[in-house]
N, C-alpha and C positions, 0 to 999 in steps of 0.2 A: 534356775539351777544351772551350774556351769558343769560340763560334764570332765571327769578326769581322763589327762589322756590312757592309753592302753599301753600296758607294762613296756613295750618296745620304744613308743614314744617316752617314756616317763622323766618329767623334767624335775629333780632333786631341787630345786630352785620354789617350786611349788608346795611342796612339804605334802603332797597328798600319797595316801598309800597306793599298793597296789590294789585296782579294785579284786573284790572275790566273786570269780568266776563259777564260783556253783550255785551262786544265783540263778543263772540261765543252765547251766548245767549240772542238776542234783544229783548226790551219788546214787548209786542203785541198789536195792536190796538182794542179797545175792536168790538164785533161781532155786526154786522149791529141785527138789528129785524124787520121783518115787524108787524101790524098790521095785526088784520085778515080781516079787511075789502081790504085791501090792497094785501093781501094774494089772497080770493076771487075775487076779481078784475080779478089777473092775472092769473087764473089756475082753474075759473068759475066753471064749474058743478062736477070738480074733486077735489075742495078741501076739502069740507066734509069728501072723503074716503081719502082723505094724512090726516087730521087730524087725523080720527079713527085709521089707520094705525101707523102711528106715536107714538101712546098713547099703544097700542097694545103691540108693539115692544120696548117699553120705549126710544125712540130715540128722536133726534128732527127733524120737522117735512121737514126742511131744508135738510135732506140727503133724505129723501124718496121724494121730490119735482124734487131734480136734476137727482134722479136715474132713476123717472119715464120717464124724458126727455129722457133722454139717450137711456133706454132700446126702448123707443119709436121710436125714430131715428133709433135705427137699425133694427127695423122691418120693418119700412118702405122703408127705404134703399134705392134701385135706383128708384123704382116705381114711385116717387115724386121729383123734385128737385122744387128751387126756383127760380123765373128768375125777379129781382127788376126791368129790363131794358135792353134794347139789347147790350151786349156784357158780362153779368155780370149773373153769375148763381151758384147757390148754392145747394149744397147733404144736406141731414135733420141730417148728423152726428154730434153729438155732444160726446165731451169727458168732464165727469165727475169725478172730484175727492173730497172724503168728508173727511174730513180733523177733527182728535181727539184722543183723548187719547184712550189709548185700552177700554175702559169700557163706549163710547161715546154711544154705540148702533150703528155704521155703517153696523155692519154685519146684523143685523137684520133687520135693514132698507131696505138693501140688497136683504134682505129674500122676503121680502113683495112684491118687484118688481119681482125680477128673476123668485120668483117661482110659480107662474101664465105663463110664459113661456114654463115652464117646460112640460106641458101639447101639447103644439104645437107643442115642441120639439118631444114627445112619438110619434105623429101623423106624423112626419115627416122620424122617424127611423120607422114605420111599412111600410111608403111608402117604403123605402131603402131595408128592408127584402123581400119583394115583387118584388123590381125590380131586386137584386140580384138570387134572385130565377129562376126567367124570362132566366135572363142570363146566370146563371150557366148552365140550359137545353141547350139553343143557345147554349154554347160556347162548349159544349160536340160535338153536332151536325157537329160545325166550326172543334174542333181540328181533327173526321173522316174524312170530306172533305178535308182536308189538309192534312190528312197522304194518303188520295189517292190521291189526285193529283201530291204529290211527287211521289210515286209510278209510276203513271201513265204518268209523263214525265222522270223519269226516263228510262222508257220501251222505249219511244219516244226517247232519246237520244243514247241509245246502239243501235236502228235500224234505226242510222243517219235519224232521220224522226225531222219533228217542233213539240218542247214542247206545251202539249196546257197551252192556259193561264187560270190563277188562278182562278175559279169561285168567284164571289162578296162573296158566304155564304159561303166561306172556309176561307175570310178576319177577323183577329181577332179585335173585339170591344173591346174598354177598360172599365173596371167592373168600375159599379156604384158607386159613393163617396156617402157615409152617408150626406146629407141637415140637416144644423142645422141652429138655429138663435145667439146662445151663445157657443164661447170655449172658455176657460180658459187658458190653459197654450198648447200655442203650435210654432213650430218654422215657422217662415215668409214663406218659401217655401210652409207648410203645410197650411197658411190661403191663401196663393197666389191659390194653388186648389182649397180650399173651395169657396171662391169667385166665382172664374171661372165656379165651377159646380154651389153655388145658382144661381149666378147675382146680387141679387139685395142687397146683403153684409151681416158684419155678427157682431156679440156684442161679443170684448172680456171683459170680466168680470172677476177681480181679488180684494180677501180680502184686500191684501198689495200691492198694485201698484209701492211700493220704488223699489222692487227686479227686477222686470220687466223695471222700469225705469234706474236703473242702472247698467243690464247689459248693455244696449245699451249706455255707455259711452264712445261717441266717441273718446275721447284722450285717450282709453283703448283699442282701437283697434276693438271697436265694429262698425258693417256695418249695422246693422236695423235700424239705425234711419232716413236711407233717405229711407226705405221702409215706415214707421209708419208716415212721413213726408206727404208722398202721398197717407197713406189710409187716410187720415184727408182731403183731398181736393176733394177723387171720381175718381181722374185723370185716364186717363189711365199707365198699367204700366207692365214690363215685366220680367217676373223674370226665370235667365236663372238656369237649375237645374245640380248640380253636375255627377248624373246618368242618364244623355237623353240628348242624341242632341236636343230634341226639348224643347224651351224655354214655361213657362206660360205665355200665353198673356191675360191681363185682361182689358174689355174696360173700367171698372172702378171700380177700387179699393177703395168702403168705408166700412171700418170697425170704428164703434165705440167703446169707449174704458171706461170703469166704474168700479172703485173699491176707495179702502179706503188709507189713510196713519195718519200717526203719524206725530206730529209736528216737532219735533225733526229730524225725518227720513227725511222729509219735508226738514227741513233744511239743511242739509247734502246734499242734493241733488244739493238745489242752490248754496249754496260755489263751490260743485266740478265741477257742469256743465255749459259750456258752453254755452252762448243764439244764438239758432240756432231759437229758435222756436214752441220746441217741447213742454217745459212745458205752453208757451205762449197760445198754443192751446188749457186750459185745462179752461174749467167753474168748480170753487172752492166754497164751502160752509168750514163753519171755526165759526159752533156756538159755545157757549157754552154749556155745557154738561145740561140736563133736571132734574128737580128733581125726584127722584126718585119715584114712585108711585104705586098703583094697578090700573089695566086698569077697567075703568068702560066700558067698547065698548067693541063687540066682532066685528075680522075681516072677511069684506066683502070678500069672494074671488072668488064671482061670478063676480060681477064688472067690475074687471082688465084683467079675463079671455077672458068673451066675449069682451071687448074692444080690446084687443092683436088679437082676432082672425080675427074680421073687421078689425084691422089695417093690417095684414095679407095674408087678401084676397085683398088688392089692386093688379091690374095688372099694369103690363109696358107697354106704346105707344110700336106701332111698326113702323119701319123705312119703306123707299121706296124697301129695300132689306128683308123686313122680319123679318130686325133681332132688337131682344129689346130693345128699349130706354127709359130714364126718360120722365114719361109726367109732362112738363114745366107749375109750378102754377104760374101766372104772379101777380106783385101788380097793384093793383088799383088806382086811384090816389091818394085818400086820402092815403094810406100806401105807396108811393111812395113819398108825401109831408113830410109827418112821418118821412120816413129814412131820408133823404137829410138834416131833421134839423137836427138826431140823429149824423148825419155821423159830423156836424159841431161842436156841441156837443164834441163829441171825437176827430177833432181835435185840441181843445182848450184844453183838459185835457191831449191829450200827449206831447203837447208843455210842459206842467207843471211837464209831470213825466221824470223819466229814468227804467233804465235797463230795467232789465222784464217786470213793468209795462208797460214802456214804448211801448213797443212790445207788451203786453197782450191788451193792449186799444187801440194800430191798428188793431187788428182782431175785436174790436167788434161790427161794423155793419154787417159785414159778421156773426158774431154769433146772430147776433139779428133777420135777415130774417131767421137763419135757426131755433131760438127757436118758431121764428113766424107762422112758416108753421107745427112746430110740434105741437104747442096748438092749430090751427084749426084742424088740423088731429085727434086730440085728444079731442077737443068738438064736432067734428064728430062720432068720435068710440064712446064715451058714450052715445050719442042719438039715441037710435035705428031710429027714423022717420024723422031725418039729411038728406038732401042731399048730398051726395057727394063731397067732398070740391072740385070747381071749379078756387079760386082766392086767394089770401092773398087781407086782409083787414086792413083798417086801425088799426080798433080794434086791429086784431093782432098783427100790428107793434109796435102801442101803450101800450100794456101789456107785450111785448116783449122787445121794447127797455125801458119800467121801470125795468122790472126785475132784465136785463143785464147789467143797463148801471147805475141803479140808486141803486140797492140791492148788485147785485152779483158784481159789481165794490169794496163795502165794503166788500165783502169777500177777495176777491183777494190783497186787500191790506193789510190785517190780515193775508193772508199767504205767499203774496209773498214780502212784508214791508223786509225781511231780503234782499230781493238781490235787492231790490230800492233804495241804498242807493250811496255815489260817488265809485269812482275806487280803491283810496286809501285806505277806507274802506272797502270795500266789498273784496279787496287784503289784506286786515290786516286780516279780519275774514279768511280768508282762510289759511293764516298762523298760524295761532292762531289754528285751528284743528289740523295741521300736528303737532305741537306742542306738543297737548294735544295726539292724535293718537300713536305716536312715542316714546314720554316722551322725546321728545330732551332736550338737557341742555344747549348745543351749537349749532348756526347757522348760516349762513353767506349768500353772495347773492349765489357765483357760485352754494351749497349746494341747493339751493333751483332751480336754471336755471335748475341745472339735473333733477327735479323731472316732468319736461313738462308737468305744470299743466295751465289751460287755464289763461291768461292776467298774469302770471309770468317772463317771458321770457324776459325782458327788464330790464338791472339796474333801471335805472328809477323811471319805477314803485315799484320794490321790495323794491328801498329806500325810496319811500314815504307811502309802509305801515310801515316797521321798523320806522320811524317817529310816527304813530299814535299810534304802538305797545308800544315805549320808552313810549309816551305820557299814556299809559294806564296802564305803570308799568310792562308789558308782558317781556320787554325787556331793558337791558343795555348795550353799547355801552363799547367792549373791544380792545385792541389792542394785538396781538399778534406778539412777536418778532421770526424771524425765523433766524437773525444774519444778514440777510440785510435791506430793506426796511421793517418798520413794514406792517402787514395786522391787516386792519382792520375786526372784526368779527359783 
């Protein structure tokens, strides 16, 4: 296939059109809004400070709503799980990505959440310098006792006599891990410890989440994404380390995962990758940008503090052995009546979709119990004279699966509408990049087999995107003579 030049070049001598450009670039569906009563409804005694917040940071108020979740969920972490019914239970993790142009406000949005954390965080590095301290004494003490009792079976063996054994306080313990609630950029080994030493998990949080998403591109030889697979579920999981025979074992792996991207970066994503699942996992905001303004509100950031810090202090059940467990928030009937519709609900709508949707609207009862148990968690933490959340509630199901299932469903389809489309297409967009990527001029099927990029791999298919590409002008059907059978390009 010869490729046509681009409008700028375009040689009238050739008779080819102009190719069309929303092949690689599809339009967008415009951005859901709620009301504010709507709003309040589902995020009750907290939505007054997301608005002031919002206004604050000239963002809209949509990135700082999903980030609260998020960061929420990780604090919480294992301490809480959900349980709609026996066989069926749910981590309060949630992954967030806010979706806009660089100048949307996400980082600042960002800001408003994280860094009320930040303070927990201080609190939990003074514990660390404290314990380290403790231990560095001990382990002085350990490495003496150890260099005599070498000594001292040493003597025991030149006078053919029995070595004595090791005292317990010559035994060396392994130095304290710094406890946090938030890293940033670190490799899966290193959160597989961090987990192990909190428990109860941990918020990684990034500006640009494209880069982090796409090094774990698995047809690139990348191996973390069936780790990140199963910090999204809590599971247990075990990760065995380059330098130690002994593996990390972790009884349950949830980390949640909150940062920003670009549309465009966005899109690139879903052309190259493969649906495994990973991005299916992700609750999506995709407003439009806010007008620009002076804030008349200054921000609260007592608020969010003491809320983080009650959220915080929740403890973990403990098992018949002692050791930590999530204590299990059951639904109630009415939130149990709730899901079962919602859950019917969403099978009617992915009957209706494909690709990622397709996939992103099978997870969302399981995201709806777990936004549900974060918004009562979280009109707990802001009530100082709250009980303790003992149940999920209707209420919560019902503000929960609106959010998810009636809000944040029109987000997802404003950013993931590029890869919900059929095979042939969504294969034509993908050739249509490398295209643009390479500057190719010529192309052909074998040309493209070699590049083992996902659902290319079959004549078939690669000739029924060339069919939509011809159709779109991207492409012309040449023959090339080689002095025997012509090849087609």
């Amino acid at each position: 296939m010869d490729i046509p030049p681009t409008p700028t070049q375009y040689d009238p001598t050739t008779n080819w059109p102009d190719p069309d450009m929303t092949v690689i670039k599809p339009e967008r569906l415009p951005a859901p809004e709620m009301t504010n009563a709507e709003f309040a409804t589902v995020f009750g005694a907290w939505a007054g400070w997301q608005k002031s917040a919002a206004e604050v940071k000239g963002a809209h108020v949509d990135y700082v709503a999903l980030a609260l979740l998020s960061v929420a969920s990780a604090i919480v972490g294992n301490t809480r799980w959900a349980e709609p019914w026996d066989g069926w239970r749910e981590p309060p993790i949630i992954w967030g990505m806010l979706i806009g142009d660089p100048s949307a406000g996400k980082s600042p949005a960002l800001d408003a959440i994280l860094d009320p954390i930040k303070e927990i965080d201080a609190e939990l590095t003074r514990e660390y310098k404290q314990e380290r301290t403790e231990w560095a004494d001990k382990d002085e003490v350990t490495r003496l006792m150890r260099s005599q009792w070498k000594a001292d079976a040493k003597a025991a063996l030149a006078n053919d006599s029995h070595a004595p054994q090791i005292p317990d306080k010559a035994r060396a313990t392994p130095q304290p891990i710094r406890k946090r609630i938030r890293v940033t950029d670190v490799t899966t080994e290193k959160v597989a410890e961090l987990v192990q030493a909190t428990w109860r998990g941990l918020l990684l949080s990034r500006d640009e989440l494209s880069g982090w998403l796409g090094s774990m591109d698995r047809y690139n030889g990348g191996g973390d994404r069936p780790f990140w697979l199963e910090a999204f579920g809590g599971r247990s999981y075990t990760v065995d380390r380059k330098n130690s025979p002994d593996p990390i074992i972790i009884d349950h792996l949830s980390v949640a995962v909150l940062g920003g991207t670009q549309p465009d970066k966005l899109d690139t994503l879903l052309v190259r990758s493969g649906d495994d699942g990973l991005l299916a996992r992700f609750l999506t905001v995709f407003p439009d940008p806010v007008k620009l303004k002076r804030p008349t509100v200054t921000l609260d950031t007592i608020t969010p503090k003491r809320a983080f810090k009650r959220l915080h202090g929740l403890k973990a059940a403990v098992d018949e052995h002692g050791s930590k467990r999530p204590l299990f928030l059951l639904l109630n009937e009415d939130a149990q009546t709730c899901l079962h519709t919602f859950r019917v609900q969403c099978r009617e709508w992915e009957g209706q979709s494909t690709g990622l949707m397709k996939s992103h609207i099978g997870k969302l009862p399981g995201l709806a119990v777990r936004v549900s148990m974060v918004l009562a968690l979280l009109d707990w933490a802001i009530d100082n004279g709250a009980e303790v959340v003992s149940c999920i509630t209707g209420n919560h199901l019902d503000r929960a699966c609106h959010y998810v299932g009636e809000y944040l469903r029109g987000h997802a389809h404003r950013s993931y509408g590029v890869a919900s489309v059929s095979s042939e297409i969504s294969n034509a967009r993908t050739i249509a990049n490398i295209i643009c990527e390479e500057r190719l001029t010529t192309l052909n099927v074998r040309n493209l087999q070699h590049r083992s990029r996902p659902k290319l791999g079959k004549v078939p298919d690669i000739k029924a995107a060339f069919s939509v590409l011809i159709d779109a002008g991207w492409l012309v059907r040449t023959k090339v003579s080689t002095g025997g059978r012509p090849i087609e390009n």
